[in-house]
C-alpha positions as YAML, in Angstrom:
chain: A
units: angstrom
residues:
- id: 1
  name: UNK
  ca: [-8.20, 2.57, 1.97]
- id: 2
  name: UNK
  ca: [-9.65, 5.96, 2.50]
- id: 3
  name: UNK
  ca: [-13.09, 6.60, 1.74]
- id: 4
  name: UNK
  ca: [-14.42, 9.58, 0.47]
- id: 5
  name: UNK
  ca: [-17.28, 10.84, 2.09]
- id: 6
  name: UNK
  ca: [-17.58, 14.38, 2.08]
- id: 7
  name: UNK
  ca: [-17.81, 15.01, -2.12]
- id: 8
  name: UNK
  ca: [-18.08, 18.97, -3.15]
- id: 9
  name: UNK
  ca: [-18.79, 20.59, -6.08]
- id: 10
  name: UNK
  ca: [-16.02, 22.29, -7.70]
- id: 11
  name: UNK
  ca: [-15.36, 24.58, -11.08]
- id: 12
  name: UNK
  ca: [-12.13, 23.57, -12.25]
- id: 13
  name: UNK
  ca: [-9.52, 25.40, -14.85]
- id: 14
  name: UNK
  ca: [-6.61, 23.74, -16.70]
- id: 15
  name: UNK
  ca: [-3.60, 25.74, -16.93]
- id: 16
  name: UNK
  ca: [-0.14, 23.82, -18.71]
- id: 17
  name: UNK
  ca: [1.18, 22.73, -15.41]
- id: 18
  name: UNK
  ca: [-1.86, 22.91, -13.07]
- id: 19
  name: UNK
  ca: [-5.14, 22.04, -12.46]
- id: 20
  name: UNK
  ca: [-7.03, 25.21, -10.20]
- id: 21
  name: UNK
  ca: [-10.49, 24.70, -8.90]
- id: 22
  name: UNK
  ca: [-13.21, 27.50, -7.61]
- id: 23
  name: UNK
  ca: [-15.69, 26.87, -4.89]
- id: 24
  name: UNK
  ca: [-19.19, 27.79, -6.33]
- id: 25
  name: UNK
  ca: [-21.86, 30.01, -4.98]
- id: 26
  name: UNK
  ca: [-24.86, 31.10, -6.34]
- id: 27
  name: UNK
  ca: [-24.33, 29.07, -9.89]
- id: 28
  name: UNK
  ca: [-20.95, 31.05, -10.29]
- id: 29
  name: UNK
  ca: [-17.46, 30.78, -9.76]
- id: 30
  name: UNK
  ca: [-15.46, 32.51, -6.74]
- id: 31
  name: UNK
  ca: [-12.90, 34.87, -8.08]
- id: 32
  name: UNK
  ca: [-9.83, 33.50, -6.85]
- id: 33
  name: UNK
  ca: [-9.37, 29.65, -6.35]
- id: 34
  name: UNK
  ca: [-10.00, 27.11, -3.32]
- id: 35
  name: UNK
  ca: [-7.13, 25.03, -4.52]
- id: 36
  name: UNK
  ca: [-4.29, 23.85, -6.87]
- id: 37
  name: UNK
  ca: [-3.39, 20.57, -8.09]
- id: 38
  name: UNK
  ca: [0.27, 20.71, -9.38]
- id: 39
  name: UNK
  ca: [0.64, 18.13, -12.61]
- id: 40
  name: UNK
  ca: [4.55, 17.86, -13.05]
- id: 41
  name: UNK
  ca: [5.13, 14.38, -11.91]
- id: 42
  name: UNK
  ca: [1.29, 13.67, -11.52]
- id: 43
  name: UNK
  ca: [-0.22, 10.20, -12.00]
- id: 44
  name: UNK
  ca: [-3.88, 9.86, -14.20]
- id: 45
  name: UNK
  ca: [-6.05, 7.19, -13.47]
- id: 46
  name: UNK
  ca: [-8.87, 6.36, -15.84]
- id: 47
  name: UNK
  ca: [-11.15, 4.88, -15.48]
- id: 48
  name: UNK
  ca: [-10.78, 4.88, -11.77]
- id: 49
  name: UNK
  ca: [-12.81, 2.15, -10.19]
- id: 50
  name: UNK
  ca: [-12.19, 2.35, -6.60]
- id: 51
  name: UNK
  ca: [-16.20, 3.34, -5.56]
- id: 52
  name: UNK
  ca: [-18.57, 0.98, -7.84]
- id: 53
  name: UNK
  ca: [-21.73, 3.41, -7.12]
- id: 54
  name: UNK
  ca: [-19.40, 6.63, -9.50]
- id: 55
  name: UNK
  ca: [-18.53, 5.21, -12.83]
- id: 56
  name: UNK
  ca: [-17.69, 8.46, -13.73]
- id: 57
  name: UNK
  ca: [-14.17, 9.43, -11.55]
- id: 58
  name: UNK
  ca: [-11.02, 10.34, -12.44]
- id: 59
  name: UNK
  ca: [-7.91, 9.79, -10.17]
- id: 60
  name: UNK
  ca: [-5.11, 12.35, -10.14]
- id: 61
  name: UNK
  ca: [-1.66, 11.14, -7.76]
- id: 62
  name: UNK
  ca: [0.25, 13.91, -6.92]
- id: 63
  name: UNK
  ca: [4.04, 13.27, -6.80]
- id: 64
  name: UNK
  ca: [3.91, 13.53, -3.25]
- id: 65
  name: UNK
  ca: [1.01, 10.83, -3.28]
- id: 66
  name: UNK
  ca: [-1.69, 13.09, -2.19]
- id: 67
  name: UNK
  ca: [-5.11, 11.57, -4.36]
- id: 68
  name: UNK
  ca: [-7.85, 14.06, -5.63]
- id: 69
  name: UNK
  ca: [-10.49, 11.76, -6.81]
- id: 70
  name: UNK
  ca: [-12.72, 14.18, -10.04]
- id: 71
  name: UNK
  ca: [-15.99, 13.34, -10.72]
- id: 72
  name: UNK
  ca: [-17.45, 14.38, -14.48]
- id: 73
  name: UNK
  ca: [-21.25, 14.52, -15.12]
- id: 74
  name: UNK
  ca: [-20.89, 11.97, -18.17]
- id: 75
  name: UNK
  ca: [-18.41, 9.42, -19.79]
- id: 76
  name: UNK
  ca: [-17.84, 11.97, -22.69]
- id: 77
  name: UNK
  ca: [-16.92, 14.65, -20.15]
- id: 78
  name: UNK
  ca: [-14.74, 12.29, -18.47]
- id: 79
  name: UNK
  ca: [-12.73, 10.56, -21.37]
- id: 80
  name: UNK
  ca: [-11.98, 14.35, -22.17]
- id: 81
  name: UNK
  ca: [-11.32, 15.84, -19.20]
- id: 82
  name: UNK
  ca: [-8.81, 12.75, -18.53]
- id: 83
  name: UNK
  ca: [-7.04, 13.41, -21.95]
- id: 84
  name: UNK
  ca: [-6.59, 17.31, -21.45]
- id: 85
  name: UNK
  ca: [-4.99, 16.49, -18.29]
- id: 86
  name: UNK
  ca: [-2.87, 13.41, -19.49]
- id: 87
  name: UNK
  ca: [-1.54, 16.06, -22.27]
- id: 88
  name: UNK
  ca: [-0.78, 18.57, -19.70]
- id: 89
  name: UNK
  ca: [1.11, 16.36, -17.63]
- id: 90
  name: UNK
  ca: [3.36, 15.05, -20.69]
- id: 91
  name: UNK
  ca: [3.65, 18.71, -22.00]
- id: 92
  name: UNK
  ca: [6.86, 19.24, -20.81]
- id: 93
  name: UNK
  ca: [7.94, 16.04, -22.44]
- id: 94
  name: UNK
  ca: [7.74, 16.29, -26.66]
- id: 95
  name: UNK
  ca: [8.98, 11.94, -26.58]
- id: 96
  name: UNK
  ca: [6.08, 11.27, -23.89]
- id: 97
  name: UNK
  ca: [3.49, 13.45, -26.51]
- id: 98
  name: UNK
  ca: [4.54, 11.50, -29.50]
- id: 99
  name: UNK
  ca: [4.05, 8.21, -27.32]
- id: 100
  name: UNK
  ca: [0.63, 9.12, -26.26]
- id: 101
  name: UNK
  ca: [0.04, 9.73, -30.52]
- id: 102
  name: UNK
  ca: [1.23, 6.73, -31.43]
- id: 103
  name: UNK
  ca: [0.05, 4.13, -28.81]
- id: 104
  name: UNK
  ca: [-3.19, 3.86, -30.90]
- id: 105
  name: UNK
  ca: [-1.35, 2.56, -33.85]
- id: 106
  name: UNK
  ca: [0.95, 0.46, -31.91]
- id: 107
  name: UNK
  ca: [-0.73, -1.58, -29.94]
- id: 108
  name: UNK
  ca: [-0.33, -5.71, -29.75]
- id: 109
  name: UNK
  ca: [-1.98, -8.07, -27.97]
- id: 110
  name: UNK
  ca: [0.43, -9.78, -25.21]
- id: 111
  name: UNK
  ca: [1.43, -13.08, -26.13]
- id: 112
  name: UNK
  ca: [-0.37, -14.92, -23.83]
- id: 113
  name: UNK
  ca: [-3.65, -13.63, -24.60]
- id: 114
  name: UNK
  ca: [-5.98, -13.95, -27.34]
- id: 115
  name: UNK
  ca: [-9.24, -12.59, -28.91]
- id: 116
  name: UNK
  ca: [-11.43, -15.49, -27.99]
- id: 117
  name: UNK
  ca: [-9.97, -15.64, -24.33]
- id: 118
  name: UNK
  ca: [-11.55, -11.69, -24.41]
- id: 119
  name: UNK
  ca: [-14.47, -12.86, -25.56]
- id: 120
  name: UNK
  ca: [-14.99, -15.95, -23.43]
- id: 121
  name: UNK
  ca: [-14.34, -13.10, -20.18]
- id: 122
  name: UNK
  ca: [-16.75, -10.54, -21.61]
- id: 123
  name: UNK
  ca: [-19.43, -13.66, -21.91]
- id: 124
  name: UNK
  ca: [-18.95, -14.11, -18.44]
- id: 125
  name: UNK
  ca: [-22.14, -14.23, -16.59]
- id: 126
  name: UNK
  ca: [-20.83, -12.79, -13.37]
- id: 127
  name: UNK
  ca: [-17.93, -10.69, -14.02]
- id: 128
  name: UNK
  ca: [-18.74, -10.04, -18.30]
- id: 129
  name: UNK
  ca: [-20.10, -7.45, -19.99]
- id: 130
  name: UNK
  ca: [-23.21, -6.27, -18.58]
- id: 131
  name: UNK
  ca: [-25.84, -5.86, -21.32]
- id: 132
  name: UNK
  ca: [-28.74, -3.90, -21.70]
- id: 133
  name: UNK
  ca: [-32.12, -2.56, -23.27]
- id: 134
  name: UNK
  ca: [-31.17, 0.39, -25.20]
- id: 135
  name: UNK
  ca: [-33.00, 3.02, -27.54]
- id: 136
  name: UNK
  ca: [-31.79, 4.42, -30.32]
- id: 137
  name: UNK
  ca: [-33.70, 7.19, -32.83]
- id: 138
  name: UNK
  ca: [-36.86, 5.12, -31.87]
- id: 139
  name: UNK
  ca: [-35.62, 1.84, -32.08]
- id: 140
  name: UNK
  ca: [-35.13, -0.19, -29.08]
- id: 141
  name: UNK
  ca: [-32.12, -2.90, -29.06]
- id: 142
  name: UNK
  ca: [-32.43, -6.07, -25.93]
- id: 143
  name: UNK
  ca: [-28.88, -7.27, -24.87]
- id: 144
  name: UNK
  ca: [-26.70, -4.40, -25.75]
- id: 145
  name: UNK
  ca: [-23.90, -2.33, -24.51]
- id: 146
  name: UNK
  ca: [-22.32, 1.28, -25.41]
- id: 147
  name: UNK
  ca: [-18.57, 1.76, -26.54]
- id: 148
  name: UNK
  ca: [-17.65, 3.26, -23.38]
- id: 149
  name: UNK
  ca: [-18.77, 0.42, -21.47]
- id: 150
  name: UNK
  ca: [-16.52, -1.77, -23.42]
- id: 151
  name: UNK
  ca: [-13.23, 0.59, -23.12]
- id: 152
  name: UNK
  ca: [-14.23, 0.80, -19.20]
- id: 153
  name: UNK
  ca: [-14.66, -3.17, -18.97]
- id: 154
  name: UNK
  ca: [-11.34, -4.15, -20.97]
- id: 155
  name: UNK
  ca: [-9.33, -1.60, -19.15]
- id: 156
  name: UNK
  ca: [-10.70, -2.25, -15.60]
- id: 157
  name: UNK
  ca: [-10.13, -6.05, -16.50]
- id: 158
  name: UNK
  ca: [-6.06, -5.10, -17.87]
- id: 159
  name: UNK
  ca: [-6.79, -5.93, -21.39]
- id: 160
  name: UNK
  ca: [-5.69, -2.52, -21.77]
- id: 161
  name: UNK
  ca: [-3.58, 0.38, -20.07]
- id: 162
  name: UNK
  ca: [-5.06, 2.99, -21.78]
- id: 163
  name: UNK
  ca: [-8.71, 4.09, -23.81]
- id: 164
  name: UNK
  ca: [-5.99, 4.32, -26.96]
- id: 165
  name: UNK
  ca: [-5.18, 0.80, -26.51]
- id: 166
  name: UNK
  ca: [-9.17, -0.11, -25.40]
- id: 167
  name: UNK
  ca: [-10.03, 1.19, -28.44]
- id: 168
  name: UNK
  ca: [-8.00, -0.33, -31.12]
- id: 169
  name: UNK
  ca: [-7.85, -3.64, -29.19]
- id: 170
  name: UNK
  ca: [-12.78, -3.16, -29.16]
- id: 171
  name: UNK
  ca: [-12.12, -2.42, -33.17]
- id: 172
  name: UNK
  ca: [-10.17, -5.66, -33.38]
- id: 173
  name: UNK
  ca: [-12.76, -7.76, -32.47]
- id: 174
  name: UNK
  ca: [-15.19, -6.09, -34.23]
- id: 175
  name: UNK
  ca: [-12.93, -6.72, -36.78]
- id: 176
  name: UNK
  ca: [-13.28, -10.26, -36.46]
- id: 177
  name: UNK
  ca: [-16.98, -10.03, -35.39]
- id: 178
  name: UNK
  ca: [-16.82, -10.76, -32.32]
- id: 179
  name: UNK
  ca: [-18.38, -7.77, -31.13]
- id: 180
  name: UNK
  ca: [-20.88, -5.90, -33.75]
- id: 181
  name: UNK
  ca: [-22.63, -2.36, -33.93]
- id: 182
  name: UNK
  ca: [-26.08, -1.82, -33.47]
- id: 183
  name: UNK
  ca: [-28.02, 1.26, -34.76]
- id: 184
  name: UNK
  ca: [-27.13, 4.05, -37.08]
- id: 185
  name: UNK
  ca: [-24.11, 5.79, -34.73]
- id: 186
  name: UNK
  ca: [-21.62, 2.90, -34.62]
- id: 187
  name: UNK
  ca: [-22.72, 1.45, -37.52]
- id: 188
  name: UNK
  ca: [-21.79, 4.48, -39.83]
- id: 189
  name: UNK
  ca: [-18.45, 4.45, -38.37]
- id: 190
  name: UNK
  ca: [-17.55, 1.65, -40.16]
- id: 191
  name: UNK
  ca: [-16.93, 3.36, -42.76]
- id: 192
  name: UNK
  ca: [-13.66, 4.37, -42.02]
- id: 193
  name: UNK
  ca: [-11.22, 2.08, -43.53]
- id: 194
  name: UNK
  ca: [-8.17, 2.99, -40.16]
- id: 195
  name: UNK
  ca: [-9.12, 0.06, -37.59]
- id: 196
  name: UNK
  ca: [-8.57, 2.59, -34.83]
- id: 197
  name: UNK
  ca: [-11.38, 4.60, -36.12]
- id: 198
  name: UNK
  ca: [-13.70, 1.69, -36.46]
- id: 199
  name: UNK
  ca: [-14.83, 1.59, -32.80]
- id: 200
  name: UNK
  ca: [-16.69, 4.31, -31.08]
- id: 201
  name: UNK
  ca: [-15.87, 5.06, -27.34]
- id: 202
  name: UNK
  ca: [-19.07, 6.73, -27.09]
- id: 203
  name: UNK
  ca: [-22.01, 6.28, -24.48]
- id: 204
  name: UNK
  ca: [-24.32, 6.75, -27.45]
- id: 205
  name: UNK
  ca: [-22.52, 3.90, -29.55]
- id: 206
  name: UNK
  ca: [-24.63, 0.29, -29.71]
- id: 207
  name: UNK
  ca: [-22.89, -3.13, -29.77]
- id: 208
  name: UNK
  ca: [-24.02, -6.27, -29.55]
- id: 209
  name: UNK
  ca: [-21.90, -10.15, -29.14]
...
């Protein structure tokens, strides 16, 4: 495939229908844009995985298959940029926007796949979760990961087709504690008594097998 070699730094602007973006000089904007990325028809991919060294991209297909490949600064930035844009792409389409608000509560494992089978491929020592030291308010936590991680692995693995899904499907097996937060962040989420609310897709957010 092609490789993207020549990355630039852009400012971009999302209008209902399109997605404009600025060249920058001098810290600031340029008054009128470099470029437009029409949405109607558009394809969103994310997370995209297609260069292992940026975590961080978002794909956009163009309905005449042109790519733009966005890079964000963090996951946070990311996740929102990438719903913004999903919403403006379904705008137009009121039974596509009530979809997108009710995948969270919908979602069901397929048939052939269960929680432990998850777990036994997040245990996985080559292609698992990857876990980490991590500090939180002072305290430091060995073999950890964040939420995001977890909504990037099970979607880049097809557990899941969307973070929506990632989500509900992470608070599932926390749920059944498989997976278990660490520190004060995901921990006080728990809280919350709707299981889609239970799991944080948060860079910030501890877990632990």
């Amino acid at each position: 495939g092609h490789i993207v070699r020549n990355w630039k730094v852009r400012w971009f602007v999302l209008l209902q229908d399109k997605l404009l973006y600025y060249k920058i000089e001098g810290g600031k904007k340029e008054p009128s844009p470099k470029g437009r990325i029409l949405l109607d028809g558009c394809t969103i991919t994310c997370p995209c995985l297609e260069y292992e060294n940026r975590p961080l991209l978002i794909k956009l297909k163009t309905k005449t298959n042109t790519d733009y490949f966005l890079e964000c600064c963090s996951r946070e930035e990311r996740d929102s940029w990438a719903l913004d844009i999903t919403g403006a792409i379904h705008a137009g389409h009121p039974v596509q926007v009530q979809e997108l608000h009710r995948m969270k509560n919908s979602f069901k494992l397929l048939e052939n796949i269960s929680l432990h089978h998850i777990v036994e491929r997040m245990c996985d020592s080559s292609t698992g979760m990857k876990l980490t030291r991590n500090l939180e308010q002072g305290n430091r936590y060995k073999e950890t990961f964040t939420g995001s991680a977890l909504v990037d692995w099970l979607i880049s693995n097809s557990f899941a087709v969307s973070r929506f899904e990632a989500v509900t499907l992470a608070s599932m097996l926390m749920e059944e504690n498989f997976v278990k937060p660490v520190g004060a962040r995901s921990t006080e989420a728990t809280r919350y008594s709707d299981l889609s609310e239970q799991f944080l897709d948060d860079s910030t957010a501890l877990y632990m097998f």
